[in-house]
N, C-alpha and C positions, 0 to 999 in steps of 0.2 A: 668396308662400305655397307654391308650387311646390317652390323650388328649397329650402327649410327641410325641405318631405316628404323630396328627394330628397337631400338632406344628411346626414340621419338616419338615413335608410337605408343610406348609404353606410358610416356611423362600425361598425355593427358587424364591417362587411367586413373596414375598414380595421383595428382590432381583431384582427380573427383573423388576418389577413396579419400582424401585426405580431408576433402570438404566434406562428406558426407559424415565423415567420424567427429567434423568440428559440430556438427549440427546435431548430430544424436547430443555429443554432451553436453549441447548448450540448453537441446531440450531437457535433459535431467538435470541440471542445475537449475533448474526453470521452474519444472517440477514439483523438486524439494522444495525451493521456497515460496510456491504457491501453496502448498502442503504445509508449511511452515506458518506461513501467515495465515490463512481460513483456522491452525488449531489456534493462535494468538489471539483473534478478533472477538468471538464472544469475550475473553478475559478485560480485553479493553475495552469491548462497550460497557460491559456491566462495571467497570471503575471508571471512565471519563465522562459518560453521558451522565448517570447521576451526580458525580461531583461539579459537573456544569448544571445541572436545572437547579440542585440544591444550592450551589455559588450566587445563582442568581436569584433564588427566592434568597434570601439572606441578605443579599444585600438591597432588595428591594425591600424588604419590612425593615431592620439595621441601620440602613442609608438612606431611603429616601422619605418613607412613613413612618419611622418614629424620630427619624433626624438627629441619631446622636453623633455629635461633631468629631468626637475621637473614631469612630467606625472607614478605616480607609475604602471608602466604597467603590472608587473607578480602581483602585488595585482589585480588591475582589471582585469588580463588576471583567475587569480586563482579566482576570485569571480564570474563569467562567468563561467565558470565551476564547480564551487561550485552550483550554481543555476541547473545547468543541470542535475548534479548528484543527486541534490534536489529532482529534481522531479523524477528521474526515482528509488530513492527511494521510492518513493509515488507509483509510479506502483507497485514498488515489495511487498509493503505491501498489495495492492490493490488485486495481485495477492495469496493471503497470505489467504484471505479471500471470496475470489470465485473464480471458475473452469471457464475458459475461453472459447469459442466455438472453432472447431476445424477449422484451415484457410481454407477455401474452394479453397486456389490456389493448395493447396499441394496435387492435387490427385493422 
């Protein structure tokens, strides 16, 4: 009868140890791939943001001011913005796995 008291007692310990161990590791996997992503992000801006502004001048002098009819211009005009939306997918995931600081203009 004893050892059933002291069994039960046990289990909510055992419980909260187990939770707490679930939570340290979810913060270090959390972590890393916040760490992960901030080294990735400059790489990605300085490749998707220029190859969208440049997409899109290109295809606005190409497509629509010199109007040459072979220039697939809504493909490049759509892949210009595929790239743009590229990335600010990458932010939102970025944003997915860490808490941002608060803007200092907005006081």
């Amino acid at each position: 009868m004893r050892h059933a008291h002291r069994d039960a007692a046990l289990r909510p310990l055992a419980l909260r140890v187990l939770l707490g161990t679930c939570f340290v590791a979810l913060q270090i996997v959390r972590i890393a791939c916040c760490a992960l992503l901030v080294l990735i992000e400059p790489l990605l801006r300085a490749i998707l943001v220029p190859i969208a502004y440049l997409g899109f001048l290109v295809t606005l002098i190409f497509g629509f001011l010199i109007g040459d009819p072979r220039f697939p211009r809504w493909g490049m005009l759509g892949f210009s913005v595929g790239a743009l939306m590229l990335y600010w997918l990458f932010l939102g995931l970025m944003s997915l796995f860490m808490t941002l600081p608060p803007d200092r203009d907005c006081r």
